[in-house]
N, C-alpha and C positions, 0 to 999 in steps of 0.2 A: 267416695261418691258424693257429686252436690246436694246442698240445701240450697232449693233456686225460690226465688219470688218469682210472680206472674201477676201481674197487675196493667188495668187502664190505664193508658197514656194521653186521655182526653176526656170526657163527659160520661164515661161507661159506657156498656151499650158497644164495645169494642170487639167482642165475637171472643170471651176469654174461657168461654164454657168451651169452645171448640176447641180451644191450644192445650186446655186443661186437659182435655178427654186423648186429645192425641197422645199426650205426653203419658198418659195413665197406664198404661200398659207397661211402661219402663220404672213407676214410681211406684213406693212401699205403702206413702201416706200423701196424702192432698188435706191441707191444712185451710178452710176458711178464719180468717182471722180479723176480721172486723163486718160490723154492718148486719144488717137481719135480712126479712124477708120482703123490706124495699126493694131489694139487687136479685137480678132475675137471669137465669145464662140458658141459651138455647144448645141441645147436643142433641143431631143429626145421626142415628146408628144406624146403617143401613136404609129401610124403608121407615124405622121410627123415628120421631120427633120425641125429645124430651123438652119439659120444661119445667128450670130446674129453680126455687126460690131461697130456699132456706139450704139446703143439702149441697156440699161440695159434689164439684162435676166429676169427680172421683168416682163416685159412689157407681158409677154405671161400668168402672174398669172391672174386673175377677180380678181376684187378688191383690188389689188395691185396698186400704183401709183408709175410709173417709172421716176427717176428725171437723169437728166446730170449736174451734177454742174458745179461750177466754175472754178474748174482746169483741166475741159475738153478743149482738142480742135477742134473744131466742122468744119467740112467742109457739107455746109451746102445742097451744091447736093446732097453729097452722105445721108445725113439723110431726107434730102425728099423720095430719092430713097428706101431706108427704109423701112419708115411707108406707102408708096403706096406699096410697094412688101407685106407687113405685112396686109392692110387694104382690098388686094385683097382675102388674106386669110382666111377672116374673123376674124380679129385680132382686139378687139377695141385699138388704139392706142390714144385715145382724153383725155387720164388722163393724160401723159406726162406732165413734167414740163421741165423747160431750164432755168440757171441760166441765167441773163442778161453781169453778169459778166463772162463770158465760152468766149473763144479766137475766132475769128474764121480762117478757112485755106484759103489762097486765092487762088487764080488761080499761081499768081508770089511764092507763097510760095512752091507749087508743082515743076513748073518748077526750081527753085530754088535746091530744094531737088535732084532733077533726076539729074541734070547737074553736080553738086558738085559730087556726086556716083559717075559718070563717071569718073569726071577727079581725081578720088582719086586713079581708078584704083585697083591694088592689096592689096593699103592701105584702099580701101573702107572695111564701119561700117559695110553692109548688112539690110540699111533702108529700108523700103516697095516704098521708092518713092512717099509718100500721102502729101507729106508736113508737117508732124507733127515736126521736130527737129527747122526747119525755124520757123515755128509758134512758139513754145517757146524761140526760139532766138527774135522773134519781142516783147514779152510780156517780158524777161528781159530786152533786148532795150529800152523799152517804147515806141514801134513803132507800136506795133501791134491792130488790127482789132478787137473789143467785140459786141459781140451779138447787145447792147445796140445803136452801134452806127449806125446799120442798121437804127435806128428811127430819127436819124439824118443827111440829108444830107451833111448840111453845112460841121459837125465835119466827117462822111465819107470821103467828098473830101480831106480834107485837111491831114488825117493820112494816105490814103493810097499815094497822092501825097509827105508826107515825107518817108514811106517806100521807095519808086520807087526813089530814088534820090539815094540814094548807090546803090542800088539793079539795076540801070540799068548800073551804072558804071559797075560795077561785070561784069553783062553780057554781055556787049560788049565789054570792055578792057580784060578779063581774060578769058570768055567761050566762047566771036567769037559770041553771039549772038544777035539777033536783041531786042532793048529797048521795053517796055511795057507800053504803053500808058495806063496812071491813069484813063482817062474818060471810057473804056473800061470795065478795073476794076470794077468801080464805080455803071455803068450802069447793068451788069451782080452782082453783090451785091445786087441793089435796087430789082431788079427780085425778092430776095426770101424772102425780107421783108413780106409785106403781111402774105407770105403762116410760115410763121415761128411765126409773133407775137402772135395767139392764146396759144403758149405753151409760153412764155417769161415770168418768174414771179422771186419773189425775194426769191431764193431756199435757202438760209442762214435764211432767217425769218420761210418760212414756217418751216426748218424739226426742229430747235432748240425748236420751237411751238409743234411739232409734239412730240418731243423726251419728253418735259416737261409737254408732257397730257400724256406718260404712252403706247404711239403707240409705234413698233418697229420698226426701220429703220435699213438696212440691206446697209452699203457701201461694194460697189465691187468692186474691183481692175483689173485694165487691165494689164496685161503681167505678171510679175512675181518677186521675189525679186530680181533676182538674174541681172534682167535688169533696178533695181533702178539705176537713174544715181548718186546717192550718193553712194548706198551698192551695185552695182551691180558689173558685173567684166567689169569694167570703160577701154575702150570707146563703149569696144561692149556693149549695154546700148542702150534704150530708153533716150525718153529727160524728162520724168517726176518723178514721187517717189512712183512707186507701195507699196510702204511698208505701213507699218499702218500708220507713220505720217503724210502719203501723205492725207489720209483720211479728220484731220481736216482740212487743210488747202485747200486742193482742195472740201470742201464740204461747209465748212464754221463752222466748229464746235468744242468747247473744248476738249481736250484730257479729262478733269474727266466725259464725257458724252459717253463714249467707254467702254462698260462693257466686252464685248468678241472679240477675235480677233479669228480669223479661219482661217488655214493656209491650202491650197488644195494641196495635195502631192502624184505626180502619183507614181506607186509601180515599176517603172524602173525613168530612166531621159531622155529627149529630151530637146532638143533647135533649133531654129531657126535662120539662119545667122550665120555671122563671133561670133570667139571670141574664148578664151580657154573651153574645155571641157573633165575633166579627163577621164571619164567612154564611153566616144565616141567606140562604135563599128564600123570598117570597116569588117567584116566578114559576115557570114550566121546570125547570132544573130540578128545582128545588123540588117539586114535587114529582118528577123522574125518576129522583134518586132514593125519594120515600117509596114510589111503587116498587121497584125493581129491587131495591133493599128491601121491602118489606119490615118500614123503620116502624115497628109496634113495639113496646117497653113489654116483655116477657114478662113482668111481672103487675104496671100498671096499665097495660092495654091501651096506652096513650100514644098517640101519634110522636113519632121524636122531630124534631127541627133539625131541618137538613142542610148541609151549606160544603163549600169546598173544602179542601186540604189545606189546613191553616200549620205551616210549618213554624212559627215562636212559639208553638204551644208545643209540637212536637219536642223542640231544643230545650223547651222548659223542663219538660216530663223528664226529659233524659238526664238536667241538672241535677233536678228535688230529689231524684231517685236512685240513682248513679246505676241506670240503665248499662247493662252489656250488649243486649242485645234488643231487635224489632223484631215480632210475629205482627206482617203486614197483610190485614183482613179484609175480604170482599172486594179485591181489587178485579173482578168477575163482574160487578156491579156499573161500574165505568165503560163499559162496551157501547161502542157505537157513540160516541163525543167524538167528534171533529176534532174537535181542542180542547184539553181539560185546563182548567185555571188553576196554580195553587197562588196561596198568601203567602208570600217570601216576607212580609216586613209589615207596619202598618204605619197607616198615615197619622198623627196627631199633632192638631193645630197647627198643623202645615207643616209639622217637620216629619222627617223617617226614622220610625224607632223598628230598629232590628231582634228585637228581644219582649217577651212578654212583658208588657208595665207593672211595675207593684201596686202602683195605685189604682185604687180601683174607679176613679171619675176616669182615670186615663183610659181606664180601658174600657170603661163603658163606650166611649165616644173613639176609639179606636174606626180605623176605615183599612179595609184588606188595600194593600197593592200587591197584584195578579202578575205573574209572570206564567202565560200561556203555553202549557206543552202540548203536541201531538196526539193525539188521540189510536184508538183503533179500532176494528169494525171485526177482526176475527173474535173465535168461539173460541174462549182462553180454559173453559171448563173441563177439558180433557189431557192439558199439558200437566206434565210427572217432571219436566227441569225446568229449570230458567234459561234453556235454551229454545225450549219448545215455545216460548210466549213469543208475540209477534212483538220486532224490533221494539216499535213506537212502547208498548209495555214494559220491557226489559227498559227504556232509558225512562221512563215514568219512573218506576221502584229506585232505579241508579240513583234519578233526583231525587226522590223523596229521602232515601239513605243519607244523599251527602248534607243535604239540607238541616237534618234529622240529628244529625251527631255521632248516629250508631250505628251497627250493621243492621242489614234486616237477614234474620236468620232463614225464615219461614215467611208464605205466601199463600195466603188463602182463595182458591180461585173458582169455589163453589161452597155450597154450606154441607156438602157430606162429608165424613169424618176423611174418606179417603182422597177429595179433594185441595189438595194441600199439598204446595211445592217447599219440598224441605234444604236449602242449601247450606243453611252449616248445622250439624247435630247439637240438639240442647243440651243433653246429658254423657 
């Protein structure tokens, strides 16, 4: 049985909470493996809406075991917050695992994060403010906070009293703010020991265990490729490596132990925050496809920037990743365009560059050229094949396929779990 990846194939925000939830009924374990509670996935069960921040979209399948590995970083209120908001709901959340090796955010790592944004001003990244960039700054440092060490006082005091030794310089020589007392810290840490150790186990043994008895484990990806801080469009970027690499190493697992990779690929593009975006709509379109999308960041309540299907990002995703397959999302959302436009190629300084540019001036000043398909006007929310869609949509997904690199396996053509056209099986 596979070990598949499931990851953004564009800015996040790709509808990956849905492909997760679908697939969870067939899988053992659902693995987030990079990223905190920046990354936000909405799951549709019936009449309920989930939204889901820190918690793999797993967690809502029975008999699913949802794990956070090791190249999480866990802020550990907001995942209390969580599994109480989920537990009220009748959610069993007691199969959760937690890598003991996962980061955790601290309180100075937040404050940290917000005050830097400010003073970067117009140069600001557009981070959520959560602490997540600081947290990967302390764990390349070797400075920072692990799950593990909540069961240690002694080694708690002493690493977070070395973080607070530059970190209070910072803020009082450079942001004017008052220092942070380490006992403080320490004391507010000890608090969620307790309520955290029933899920702490050694997530690199079990799932390699798991993966080697023939279970399938499903790693999920937060944000998107295109916000890997290696392949992303660098420095607008998260701090972690949404892409499939990020997989073993934030989960703990070999690459020859990765059979499918799954790339979720919405049938327009949005993004979140600063940063270059060719196919960015400022018009009525553009803000069409925010209303009917209902483009709001699950987790930062921000409006997303909306624009066409920019196909070299798509071919990109599918290189950095080594994509098998496309789950093609919210293509429900496109109804009623005349003519939808996608970006086959971009213009720069007058020439036609067919592939995303590495550099990043080039692709700042990048210009979509549009090659306009057919649109359609039927209610796609009810079709169960890819026969049932209206012509002009079957040769939409066709293009976007061949365009793309890869097949598209799966079609998303409403946001409830059972709206979804499945033409080749994942698993």
């Amino acid at each position: 049985m596979p070990a598949l990846v499931l990851l953004g194939a564009q800015w996040g925000d790709e509808g990956k909470g849905k492909a997760t939830d679908l697939l969870g009924g067939s899988v053992d374990y659902v693995v987030r493996y990079q990223g905190g509670n920046n990354a936000g996935h909405t799951v549709v069960v019936g009449d309920q809406k989930y939204a889901l921040h820190l918690l793999p979209s797993g967690i809502l399948s029975p008999g699913c075991t949802p794990v956070i590995g090791n190249g999480v970083v866990v802020d550990p209120a907001v995942l209390l917050s969580e599994l109480s908001g989920l537990n009220e709901r009748g959610v069993d959340t007691s199969k959760l695992l937690i890598s003991g090796n996962a980061h955790l955010i601290t309180p100075y790592n937040v404050t940290v994060d917000k005050v830097t944004e400010r003073f970067l001003g117009k140069r600001r990244i557009g981070t959520t403010g959560r602490g997540i960039g600081p947290t990967y700054a302390d764990k390349i440092n070797r400075v920072g906070i692990r799950v593990q060490d909540l069961y240690d006082e002694s080694i708690l005091e002493q690493k977070v009293e070395a973080a607070l030794e530059q970190k209070n310089q910072l803020l009082a020589k450079v942001f004017n703010r008052r220092a942070i007392e380490s006992g403080k810290i320490v004391e507010e840490m000890l608090q969620y020991a307790e309520q955290i150790k029933p899920y702490v186990a050694d997530t690199t043994l079990i799932l390699n265990d798991a993966i080697d008895e023939g279970k399938v484990v499903l790693f999920e990806g937060g944000q998107g490729t295109l916000l890997d801080v290696d392949h992303g469009t660098y420095p607008f970027v998260t701090s972690s490596n949404p892409t499939a690499g990020g997989a073993c190493t934030g989960a703990g697992v070999g690459p020859t132990k990765i059979s499918r990779v799954i790339g979720i690929l919405k049938a327009y593009t949005t993004r979140v925050g600063a940063g270059p975006f060719p196919t960015e709509l400022h018009d009525e379109d553009g803000e069409a496809l925010r209303r009917i999308g209902g483009e709001r960041g699950v987790t930062t309540g921000r409006d997303r920037r909306c624009g066409w299907f920019d196909a070299p990002i798509a071919r990109y995703a599918t290189r950095v990743n080594g994509l098998t397959d496309f789950f093609l999302t919210k293509l429900d959302v496109l109804t009623g365009w005349e003519r939808i436009p996608v970006c086959v190629a971009y213009e720069i300084d007058g020439k036609r560059v067919e592939e995303l540019p590495y550099n990043q001036t080039d692709f700042h000043h990048a210009k979509p050229i549009y090659e306009m398909l057919p649109g359609w006007s039927e209610d796609i929310t009810k079709a169960k094949t890819f026969d049932d869609l209206p012509k002009n949509a079957r040769a939409y997904v066709k293009a976007l396929e061949e365009m793309s690199g890869a097949p598209i396996s799966a079609i998303g053509v409403g946001p409830g779990r059972t709206e979804t056209i499945e033409i080749n099986s994942f698993l």
